[in-house]
C-alpha positions in Angstrom: -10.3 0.7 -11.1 -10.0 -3.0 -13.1 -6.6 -2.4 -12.6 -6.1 -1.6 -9.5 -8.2 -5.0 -8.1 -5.8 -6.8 -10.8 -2.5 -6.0 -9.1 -3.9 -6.3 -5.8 -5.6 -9.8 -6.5 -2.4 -11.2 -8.1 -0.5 -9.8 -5.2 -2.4 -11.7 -2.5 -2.6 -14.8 -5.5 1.3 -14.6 -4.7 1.7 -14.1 -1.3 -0.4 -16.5 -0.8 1.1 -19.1 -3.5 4.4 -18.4 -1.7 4.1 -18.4 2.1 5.2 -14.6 2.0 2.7 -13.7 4.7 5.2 -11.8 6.5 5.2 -9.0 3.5 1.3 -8.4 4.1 1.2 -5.9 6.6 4.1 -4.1 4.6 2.1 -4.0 1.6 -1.1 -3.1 3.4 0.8 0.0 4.7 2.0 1.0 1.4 -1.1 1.0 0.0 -2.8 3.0 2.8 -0.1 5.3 2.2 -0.9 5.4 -1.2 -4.8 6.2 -0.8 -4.2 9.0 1.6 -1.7 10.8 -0.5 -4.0 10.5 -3.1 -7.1 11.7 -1.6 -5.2 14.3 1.1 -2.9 15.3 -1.0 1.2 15.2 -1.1 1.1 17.9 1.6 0.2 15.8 4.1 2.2 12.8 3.3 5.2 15.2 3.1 4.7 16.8 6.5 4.6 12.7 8.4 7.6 12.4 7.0 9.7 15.2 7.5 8.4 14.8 10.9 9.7 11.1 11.0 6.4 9.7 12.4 
C-alpha cells in the first residue's frame, strides 16, 4: 500500500506543479476503474465495456 500513496502523491505533486488540472478527473476515473476491477472482478469491467457504457 506504500506504493500505491507514492504514485498517487507524486501524481497530484505533478499536476499540481504543472497546472495539469484538466487531467484530474481523467485520472480519478482511471483509478476508480482500477479499484472496481480489482475488488469486482474483470467480469464486471468486461461486461461495461462490451456494453459501451
Amino acid at each position: 500500500m506504500n506504493k500505491i500513496q507514492y504514485v498517487l502523491k507524486e501524481m497530484f505533486y505533478l499536476i499540481k506543479k504543472h497546472k495539469l488540472a484538466f487531467l484530474l478527473p481523467i485520472f480519478i476515473v482511471l483509478i476508480l476503474l482500477v479499484f472496481l476491477a480489482y475488488y469486482v472482478g474483470p467480469a464486471a469491467v468486461t461486461t461495461f465495456i462490451y456494453a459501451g457504457i
